[in-house]
PyMOL Python script that loads the backbone (N, CA, C, O; Angstrom):
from pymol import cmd

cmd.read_pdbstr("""\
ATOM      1  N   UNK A   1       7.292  10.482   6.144  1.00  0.00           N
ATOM      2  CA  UNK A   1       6.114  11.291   6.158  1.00  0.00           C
ATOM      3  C   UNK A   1       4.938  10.439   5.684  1.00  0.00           C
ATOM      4  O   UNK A   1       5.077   9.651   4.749  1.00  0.00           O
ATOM      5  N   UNK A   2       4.048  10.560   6.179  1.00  0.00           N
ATOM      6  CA  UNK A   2       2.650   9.470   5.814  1.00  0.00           C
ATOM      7  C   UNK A   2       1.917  10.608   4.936  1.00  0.00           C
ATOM      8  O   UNK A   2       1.479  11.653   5.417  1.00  0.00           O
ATOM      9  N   UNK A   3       1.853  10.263   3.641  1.00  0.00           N
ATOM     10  CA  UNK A   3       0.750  10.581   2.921  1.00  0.00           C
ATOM     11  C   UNK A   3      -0.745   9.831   3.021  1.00  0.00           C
ATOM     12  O   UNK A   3      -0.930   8.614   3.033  1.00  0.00           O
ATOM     13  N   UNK A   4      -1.537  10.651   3.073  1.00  0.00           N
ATOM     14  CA  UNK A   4      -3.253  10.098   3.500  1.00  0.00           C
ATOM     15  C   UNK A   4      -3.768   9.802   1.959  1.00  0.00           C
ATOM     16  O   UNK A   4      -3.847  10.620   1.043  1.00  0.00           O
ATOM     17  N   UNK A   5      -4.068   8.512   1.940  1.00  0.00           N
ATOM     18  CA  UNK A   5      -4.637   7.999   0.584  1.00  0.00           C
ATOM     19  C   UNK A   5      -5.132   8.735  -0.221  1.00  0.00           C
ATOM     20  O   UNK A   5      -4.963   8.906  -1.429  1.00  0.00           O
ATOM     21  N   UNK A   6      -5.990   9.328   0.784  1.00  0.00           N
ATOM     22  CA  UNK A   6      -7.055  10.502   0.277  1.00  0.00           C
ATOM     23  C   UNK A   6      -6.679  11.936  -0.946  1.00  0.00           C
ATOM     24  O   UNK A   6      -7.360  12.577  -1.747  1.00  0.00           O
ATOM     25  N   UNK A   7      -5.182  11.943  -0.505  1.00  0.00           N
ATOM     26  CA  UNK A   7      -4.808  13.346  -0.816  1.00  0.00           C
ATOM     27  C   UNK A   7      -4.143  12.784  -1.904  1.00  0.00           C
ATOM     28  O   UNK A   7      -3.481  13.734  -2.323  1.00  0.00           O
ATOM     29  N   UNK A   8      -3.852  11.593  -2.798  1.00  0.00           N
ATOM     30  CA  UNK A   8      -3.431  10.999  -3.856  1.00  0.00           C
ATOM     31  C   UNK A   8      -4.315  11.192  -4.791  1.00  0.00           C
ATOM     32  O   UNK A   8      -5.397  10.855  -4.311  1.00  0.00           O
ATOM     33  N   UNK A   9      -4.462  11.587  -5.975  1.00  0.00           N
ATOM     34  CA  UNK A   9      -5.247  11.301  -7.573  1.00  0.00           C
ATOM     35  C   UNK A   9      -5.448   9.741  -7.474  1.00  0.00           C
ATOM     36  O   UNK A   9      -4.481   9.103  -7.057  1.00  0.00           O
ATOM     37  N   UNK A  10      -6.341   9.207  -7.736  1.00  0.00           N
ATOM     38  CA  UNK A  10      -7.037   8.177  -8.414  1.00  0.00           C
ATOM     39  C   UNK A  10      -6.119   7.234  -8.850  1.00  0.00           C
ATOM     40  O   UNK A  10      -5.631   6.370  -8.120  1.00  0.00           O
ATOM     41  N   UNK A  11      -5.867   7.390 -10.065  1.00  0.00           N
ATOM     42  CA  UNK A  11      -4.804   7.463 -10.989  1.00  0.00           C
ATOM     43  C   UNK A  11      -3.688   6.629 -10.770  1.00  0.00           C
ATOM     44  O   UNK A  11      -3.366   5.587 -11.342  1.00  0.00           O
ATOM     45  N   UNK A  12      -2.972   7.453  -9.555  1.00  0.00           N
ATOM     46  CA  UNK A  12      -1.891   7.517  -8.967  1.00  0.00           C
ATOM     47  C   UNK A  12      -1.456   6.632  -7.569  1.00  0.00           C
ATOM     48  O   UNK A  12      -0.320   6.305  -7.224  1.00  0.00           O
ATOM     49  N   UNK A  13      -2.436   6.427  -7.054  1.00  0.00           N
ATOM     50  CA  UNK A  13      -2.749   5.690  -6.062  1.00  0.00           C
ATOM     51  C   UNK A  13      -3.269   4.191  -6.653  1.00  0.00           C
ATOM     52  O   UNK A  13      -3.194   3.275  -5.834  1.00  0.00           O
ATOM     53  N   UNK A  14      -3.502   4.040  -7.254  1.00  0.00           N
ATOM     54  CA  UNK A  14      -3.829   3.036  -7.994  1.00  0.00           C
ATOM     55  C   UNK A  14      -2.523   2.378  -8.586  1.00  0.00           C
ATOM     56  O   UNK A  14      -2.312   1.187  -8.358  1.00  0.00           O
ATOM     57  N   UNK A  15      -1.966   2.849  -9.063  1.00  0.00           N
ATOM     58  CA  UNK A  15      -0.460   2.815  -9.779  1.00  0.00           C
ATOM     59  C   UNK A  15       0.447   2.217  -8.702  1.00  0.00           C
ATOM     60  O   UNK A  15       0.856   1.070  -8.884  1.00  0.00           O
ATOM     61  N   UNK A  16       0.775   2.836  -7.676  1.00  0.00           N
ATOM     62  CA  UNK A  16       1.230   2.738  -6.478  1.00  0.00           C
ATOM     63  C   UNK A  16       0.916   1.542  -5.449  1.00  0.00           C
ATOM     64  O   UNK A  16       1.682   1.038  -4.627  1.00  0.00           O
ATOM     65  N   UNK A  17      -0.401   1.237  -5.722  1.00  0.00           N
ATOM     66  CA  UNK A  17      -1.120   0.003  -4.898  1.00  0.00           C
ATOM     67  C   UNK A  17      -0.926  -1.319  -5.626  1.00  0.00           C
ATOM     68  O   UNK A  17      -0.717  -2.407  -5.089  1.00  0.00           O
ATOM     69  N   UNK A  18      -1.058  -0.985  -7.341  1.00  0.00           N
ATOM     70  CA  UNK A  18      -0.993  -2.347  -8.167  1.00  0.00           C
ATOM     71  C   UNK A  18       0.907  -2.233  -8.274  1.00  0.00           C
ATOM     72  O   UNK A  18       1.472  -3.278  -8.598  1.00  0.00           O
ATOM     73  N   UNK A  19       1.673  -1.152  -8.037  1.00  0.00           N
ATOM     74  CA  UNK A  19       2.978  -1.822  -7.839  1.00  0.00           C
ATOM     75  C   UNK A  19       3.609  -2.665  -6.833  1.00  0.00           C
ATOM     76  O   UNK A  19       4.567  -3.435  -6.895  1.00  0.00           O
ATOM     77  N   UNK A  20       2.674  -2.254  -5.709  1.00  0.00           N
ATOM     78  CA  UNK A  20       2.576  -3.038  -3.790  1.00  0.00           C
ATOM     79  C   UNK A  20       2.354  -4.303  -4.591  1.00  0.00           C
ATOM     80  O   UNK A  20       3.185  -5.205  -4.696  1.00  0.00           O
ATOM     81  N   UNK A  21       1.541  -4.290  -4.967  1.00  0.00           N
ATOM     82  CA  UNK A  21       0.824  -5.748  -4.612  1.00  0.00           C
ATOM     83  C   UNK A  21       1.584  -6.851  -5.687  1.00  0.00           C
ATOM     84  O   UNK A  21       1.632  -8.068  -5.510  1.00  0.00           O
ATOM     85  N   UNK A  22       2.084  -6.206  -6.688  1.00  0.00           N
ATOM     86  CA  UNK A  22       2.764  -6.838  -7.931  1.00  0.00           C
ATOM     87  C   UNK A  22       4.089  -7.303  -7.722  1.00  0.00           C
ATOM     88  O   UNK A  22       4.573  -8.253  -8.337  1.00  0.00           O
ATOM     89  N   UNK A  23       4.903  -6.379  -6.521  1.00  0.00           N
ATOM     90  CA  UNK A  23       6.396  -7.076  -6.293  1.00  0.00           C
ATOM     91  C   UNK A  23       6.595  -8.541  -5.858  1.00  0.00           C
ATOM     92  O   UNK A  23       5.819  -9.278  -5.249  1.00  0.00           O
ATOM     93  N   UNK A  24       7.843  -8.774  -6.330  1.00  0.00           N
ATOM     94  CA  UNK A  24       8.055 -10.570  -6.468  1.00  0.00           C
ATOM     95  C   UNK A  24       8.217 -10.413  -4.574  1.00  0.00           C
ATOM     96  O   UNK A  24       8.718  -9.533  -3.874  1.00  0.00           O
ATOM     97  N   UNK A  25       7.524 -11.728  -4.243  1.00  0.00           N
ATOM     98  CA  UNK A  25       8.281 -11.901  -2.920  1.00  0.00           C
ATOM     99  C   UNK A  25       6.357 -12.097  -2.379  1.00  0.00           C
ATOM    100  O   UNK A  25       6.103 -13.176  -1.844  1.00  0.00           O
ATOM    101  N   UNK A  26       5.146 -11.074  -2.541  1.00  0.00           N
ATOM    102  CA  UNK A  26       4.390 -10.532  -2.029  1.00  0.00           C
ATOM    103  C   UNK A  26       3.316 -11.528  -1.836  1.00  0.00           C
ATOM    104  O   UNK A  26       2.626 -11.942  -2.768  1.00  0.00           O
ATOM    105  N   UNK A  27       3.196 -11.887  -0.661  1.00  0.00           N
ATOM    106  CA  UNK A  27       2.401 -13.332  -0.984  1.00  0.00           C
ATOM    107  C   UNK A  27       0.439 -13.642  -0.156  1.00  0.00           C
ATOM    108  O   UNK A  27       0.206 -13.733   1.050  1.00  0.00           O
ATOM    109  N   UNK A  28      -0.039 -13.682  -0.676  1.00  0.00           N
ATOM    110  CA  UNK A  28      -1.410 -13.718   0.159  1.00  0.00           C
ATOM    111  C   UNK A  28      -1.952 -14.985   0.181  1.00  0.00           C
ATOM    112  O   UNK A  28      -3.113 -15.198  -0.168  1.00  0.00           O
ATOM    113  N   UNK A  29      -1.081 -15.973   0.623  1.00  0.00           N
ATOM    114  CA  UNK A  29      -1.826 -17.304   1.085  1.00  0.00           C
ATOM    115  C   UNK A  29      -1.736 -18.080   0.052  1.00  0.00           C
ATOM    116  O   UNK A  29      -1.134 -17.926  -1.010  1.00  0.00           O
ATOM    117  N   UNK A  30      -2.678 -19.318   0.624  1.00  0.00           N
ATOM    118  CA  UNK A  30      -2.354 -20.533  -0.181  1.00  0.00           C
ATOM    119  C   UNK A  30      -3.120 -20.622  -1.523  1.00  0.00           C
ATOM    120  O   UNK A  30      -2.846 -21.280  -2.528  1.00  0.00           O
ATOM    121  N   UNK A  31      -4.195 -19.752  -1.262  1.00  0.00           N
ATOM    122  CA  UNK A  31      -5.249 -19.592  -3.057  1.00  0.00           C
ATOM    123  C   UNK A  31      -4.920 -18.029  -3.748  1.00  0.00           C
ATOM    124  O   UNK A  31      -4.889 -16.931  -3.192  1.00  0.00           O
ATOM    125  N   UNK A  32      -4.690 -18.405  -5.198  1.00  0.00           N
ATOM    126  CA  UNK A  32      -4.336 -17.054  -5.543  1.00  0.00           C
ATOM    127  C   UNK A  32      -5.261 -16.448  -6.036  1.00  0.00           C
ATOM    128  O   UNK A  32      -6.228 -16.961  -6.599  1.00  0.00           O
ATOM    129  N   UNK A  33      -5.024 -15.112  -5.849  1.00  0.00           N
ATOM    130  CA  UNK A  33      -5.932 -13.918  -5.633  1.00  0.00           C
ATOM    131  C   UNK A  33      -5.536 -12.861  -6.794  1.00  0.00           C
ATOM    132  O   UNK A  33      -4.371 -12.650  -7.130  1.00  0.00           O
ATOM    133  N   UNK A  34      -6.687 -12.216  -7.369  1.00  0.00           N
ATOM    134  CA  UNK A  34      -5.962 -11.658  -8.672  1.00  0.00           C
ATOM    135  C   UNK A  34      -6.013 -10.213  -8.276  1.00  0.00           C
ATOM    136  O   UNK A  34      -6.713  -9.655  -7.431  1.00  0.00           O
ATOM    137  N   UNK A  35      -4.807  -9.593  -9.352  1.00  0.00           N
ATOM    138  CA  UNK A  35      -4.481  -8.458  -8.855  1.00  0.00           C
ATOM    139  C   UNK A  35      -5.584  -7.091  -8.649  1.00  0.00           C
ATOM    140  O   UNK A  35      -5.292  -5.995  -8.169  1.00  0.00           O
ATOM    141  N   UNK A  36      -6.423  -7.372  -8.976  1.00  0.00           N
ATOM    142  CA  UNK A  36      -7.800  -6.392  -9.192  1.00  0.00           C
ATOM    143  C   UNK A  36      -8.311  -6.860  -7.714  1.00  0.00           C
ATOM    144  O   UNK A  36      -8.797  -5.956  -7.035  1.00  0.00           O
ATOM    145  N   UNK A  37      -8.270  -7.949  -7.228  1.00  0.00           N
ATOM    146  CA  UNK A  37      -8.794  -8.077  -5.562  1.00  0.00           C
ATOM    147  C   UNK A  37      -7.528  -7.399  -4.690  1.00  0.00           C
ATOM    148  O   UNK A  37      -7.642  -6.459  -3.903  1.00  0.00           O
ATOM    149  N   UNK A  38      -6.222  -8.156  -5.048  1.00  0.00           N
ATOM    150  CA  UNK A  38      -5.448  -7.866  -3.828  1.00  0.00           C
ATOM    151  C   UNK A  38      -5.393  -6.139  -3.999  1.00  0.00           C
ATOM    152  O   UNK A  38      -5.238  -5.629  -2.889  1.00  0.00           O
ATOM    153  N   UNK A  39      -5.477  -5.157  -5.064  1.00  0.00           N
ATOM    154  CA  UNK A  39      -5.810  -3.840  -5.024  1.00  0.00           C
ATOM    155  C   UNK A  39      -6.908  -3.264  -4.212  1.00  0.00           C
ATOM    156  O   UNK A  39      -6.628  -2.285  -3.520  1.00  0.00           O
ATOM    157  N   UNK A  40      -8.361  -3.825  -4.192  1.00  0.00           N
ATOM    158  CA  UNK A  40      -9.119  -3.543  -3.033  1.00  0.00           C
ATOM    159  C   UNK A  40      -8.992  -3.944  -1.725  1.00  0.00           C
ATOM    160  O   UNK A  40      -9.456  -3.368  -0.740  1.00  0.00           O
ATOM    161  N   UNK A  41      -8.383  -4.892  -1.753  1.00  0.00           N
ATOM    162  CA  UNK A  41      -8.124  -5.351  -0.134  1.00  0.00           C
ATOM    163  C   UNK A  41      -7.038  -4.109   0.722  1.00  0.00           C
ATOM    164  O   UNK A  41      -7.241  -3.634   1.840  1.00  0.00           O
ATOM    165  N   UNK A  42      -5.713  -3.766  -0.348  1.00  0.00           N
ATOM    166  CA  UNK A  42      -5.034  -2.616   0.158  1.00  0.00           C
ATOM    167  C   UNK A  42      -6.023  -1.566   0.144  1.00  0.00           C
ATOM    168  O   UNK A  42      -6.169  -1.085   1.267  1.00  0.00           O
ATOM    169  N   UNK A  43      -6.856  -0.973  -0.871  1.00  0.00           N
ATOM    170  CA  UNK A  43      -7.754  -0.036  -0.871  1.00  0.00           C
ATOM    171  C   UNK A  43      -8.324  -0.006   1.041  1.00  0.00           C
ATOM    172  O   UNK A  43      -8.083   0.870   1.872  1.00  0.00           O
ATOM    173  N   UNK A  44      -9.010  -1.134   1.194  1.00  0.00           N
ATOM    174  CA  UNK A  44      -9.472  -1.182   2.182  1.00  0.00           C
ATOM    175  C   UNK A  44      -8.800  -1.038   3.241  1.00  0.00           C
ATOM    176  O   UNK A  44      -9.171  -0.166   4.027  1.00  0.00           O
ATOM    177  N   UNK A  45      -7.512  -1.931   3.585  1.00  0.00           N
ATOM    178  CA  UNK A  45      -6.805  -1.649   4.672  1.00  0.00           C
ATOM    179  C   UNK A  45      -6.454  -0.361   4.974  1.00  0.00           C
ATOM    180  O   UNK A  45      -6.183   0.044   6.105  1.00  0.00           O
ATOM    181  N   UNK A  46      -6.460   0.564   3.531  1.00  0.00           N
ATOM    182  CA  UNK A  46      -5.474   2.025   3.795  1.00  0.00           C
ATOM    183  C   UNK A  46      -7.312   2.635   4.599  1.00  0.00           C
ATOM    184  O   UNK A  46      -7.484   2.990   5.765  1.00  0.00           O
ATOM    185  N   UNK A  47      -8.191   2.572   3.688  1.00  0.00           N
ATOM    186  CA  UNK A  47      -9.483   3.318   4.323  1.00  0.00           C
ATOM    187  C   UNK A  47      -9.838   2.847   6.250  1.00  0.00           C
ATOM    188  O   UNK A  47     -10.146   3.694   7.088  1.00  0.00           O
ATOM    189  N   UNK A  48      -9.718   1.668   6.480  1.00  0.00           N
ATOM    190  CA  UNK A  48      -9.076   1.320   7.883  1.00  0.00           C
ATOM    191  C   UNK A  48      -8.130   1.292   8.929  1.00  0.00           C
ATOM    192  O   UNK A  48      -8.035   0.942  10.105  1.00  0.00           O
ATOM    193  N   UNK A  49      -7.197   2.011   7.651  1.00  0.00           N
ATOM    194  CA  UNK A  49      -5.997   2.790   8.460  1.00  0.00           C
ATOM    195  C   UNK A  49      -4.858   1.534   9.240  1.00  0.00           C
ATOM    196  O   UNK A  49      -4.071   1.697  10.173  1.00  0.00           O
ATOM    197  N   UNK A  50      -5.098   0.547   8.597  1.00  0.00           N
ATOM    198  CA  UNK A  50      -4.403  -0.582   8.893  1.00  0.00           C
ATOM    199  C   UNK A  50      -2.810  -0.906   8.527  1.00  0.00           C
ATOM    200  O   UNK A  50      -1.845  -1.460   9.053  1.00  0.00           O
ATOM    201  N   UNK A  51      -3.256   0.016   6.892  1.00  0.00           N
ATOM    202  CA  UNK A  51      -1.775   0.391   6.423  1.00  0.00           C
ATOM    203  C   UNK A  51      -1.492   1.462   5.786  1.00  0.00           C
ATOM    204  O   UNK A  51      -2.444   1.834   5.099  1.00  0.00           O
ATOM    205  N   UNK A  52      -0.307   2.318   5.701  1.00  0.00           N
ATOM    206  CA  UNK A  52      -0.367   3.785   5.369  1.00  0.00           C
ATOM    207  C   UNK A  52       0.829   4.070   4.302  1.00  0.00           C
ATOM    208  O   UNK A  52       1.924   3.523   4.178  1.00  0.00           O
ATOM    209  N   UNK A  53       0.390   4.825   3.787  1.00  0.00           N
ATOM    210  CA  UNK A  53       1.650   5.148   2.701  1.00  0.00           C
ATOM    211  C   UNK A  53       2.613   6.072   2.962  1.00  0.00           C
ATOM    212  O   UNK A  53       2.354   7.224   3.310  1.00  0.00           O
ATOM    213  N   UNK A  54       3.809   5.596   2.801  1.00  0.00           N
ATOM    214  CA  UNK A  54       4.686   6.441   3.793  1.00  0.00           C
ATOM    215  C   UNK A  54       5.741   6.977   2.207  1.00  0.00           C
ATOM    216  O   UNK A  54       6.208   6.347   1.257  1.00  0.00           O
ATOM    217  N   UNK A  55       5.747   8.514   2.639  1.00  0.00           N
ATOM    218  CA  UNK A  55       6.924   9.202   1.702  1.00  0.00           C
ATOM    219  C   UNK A  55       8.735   9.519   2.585  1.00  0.00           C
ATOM    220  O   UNK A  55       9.192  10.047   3.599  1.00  0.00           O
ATOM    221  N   UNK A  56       9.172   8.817   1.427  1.00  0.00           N
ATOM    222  CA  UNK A  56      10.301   9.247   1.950  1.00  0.00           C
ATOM    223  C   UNK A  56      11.324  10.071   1.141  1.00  0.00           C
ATOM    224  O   UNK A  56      11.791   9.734   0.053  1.00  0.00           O
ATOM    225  N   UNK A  57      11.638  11.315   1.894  1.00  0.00           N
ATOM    226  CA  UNK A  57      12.122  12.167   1.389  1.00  0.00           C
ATOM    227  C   UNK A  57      13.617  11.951   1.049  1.00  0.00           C
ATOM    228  O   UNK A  57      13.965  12.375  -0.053  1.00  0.00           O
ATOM    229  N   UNK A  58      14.272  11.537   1.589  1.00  0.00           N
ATOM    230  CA  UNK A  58      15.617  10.955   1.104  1.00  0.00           C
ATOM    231  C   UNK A  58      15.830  10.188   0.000  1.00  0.00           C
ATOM    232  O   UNK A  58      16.799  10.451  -0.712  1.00  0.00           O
ATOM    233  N   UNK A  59      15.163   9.365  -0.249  1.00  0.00           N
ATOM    234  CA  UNK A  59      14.877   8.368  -1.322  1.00  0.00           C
ATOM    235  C   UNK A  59      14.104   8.626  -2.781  1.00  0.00           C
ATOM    236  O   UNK A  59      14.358   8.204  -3.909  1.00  0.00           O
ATOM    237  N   UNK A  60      12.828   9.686  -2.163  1.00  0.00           N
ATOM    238  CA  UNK A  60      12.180  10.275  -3.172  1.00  0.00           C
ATOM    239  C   UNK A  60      11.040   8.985  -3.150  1.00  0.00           C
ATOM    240  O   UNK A  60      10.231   9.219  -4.048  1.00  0.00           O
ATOM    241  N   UNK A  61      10.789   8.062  -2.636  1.00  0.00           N
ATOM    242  CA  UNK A  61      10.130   7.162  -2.682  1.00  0.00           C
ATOM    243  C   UNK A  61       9.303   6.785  -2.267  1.00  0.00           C
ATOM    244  O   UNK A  61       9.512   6.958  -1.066  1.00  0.00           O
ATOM    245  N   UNK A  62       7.934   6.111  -2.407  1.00  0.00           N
ATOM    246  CA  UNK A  62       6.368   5.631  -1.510  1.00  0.00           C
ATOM    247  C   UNK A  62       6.335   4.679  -1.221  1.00  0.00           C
ATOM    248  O   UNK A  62       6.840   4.135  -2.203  1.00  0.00           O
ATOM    249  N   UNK A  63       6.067   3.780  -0.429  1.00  0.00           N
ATOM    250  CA  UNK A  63       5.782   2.335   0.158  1.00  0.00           C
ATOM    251  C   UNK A  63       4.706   2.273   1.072  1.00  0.00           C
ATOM    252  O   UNK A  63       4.502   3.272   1.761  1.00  0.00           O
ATOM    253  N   UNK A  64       3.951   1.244   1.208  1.00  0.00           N
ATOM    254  CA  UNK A  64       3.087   0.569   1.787  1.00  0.00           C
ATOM    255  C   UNK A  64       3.550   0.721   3.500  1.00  0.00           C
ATOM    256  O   UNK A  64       4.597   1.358   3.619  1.00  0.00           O
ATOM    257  N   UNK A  65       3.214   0.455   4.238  1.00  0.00           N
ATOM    258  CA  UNK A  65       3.716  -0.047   5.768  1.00  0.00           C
ATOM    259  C   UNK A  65       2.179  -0.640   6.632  1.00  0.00           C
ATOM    260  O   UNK A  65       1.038  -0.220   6.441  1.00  0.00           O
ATOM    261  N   UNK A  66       2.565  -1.594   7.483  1.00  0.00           N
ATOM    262  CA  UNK A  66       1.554  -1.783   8.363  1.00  0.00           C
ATOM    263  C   UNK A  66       1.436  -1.062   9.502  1.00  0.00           C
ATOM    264  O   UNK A  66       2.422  -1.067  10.239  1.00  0.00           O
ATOM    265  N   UNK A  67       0.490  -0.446   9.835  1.00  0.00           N
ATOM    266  CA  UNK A  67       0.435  -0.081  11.380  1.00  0.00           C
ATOM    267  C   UNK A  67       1.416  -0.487  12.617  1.00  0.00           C
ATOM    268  O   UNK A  67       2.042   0.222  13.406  1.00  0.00           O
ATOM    269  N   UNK A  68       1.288  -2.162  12.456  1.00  0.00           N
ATOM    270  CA  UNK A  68       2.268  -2.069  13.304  1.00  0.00           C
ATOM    271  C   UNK A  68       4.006  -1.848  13.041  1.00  0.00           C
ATOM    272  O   UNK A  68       4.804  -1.472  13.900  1.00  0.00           O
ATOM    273  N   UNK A  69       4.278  -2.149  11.802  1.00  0.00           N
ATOM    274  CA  UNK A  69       5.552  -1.253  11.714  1.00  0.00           C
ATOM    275  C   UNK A  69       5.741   0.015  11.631  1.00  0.00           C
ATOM    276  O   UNK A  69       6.903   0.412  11.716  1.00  0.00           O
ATOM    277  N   UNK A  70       4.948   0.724  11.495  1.00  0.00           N
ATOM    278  CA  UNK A  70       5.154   2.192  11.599  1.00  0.00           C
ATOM    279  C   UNK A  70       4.845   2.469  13.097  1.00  0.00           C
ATOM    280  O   UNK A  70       5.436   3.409  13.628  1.00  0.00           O
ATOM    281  N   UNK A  71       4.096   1.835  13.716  1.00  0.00           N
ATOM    282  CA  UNK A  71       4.442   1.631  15.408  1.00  0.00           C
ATOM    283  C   UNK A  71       5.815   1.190  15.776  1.00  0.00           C
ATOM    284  O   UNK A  71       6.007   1.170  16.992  1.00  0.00           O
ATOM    285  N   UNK A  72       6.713   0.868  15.106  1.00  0.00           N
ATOM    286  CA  UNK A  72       7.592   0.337  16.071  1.00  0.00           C
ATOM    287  C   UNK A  72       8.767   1.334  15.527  1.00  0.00           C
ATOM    288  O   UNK A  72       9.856   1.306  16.102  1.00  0.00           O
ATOM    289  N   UNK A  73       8.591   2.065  14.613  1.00  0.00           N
ATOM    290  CA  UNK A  73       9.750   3.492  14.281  1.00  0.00           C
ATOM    291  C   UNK A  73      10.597   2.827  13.460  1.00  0.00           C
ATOM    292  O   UNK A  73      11.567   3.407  12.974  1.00  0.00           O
TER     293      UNK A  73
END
""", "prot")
cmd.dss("prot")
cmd.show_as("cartoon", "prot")
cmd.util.cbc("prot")
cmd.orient("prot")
């Protein structure tokens, strides 16, 4: 189920975006970028609809996705 950024608390969405961006593995290139940017850059992508937050009810759980993986099912 795609939750719309919009319909998240502040708060909470924030929480959720600095846990995206904080997991080991998560990488944005060759200069590093601090976590207060890579948080607006998701900010932005979600307001561009580039990437969406997807709930999953089985799991109980939220994650990030790109457009094009949520295009491909």
């Amino acid at each position: 189920m795609i939750i719309p950024h919009t319909e998240i608390a502040k708060d909470t969405l924030h929480a959720l975006i600095e846990e995206f961006v904080t997991r080991d593995g998560t990488d944005y290139g060759e200069h590093e970028v601090s976590t207060a940017q890579k948080i607006q850059q998701v900010l932005g992508q979600l307001e561009r609809q580039e990437i969406f937050i997807i709930y999953s009810e089985l799991h109980e759980t939220c994650t990030l996705i790109t457009k094009e993986t949520l295009a491909k099912g």
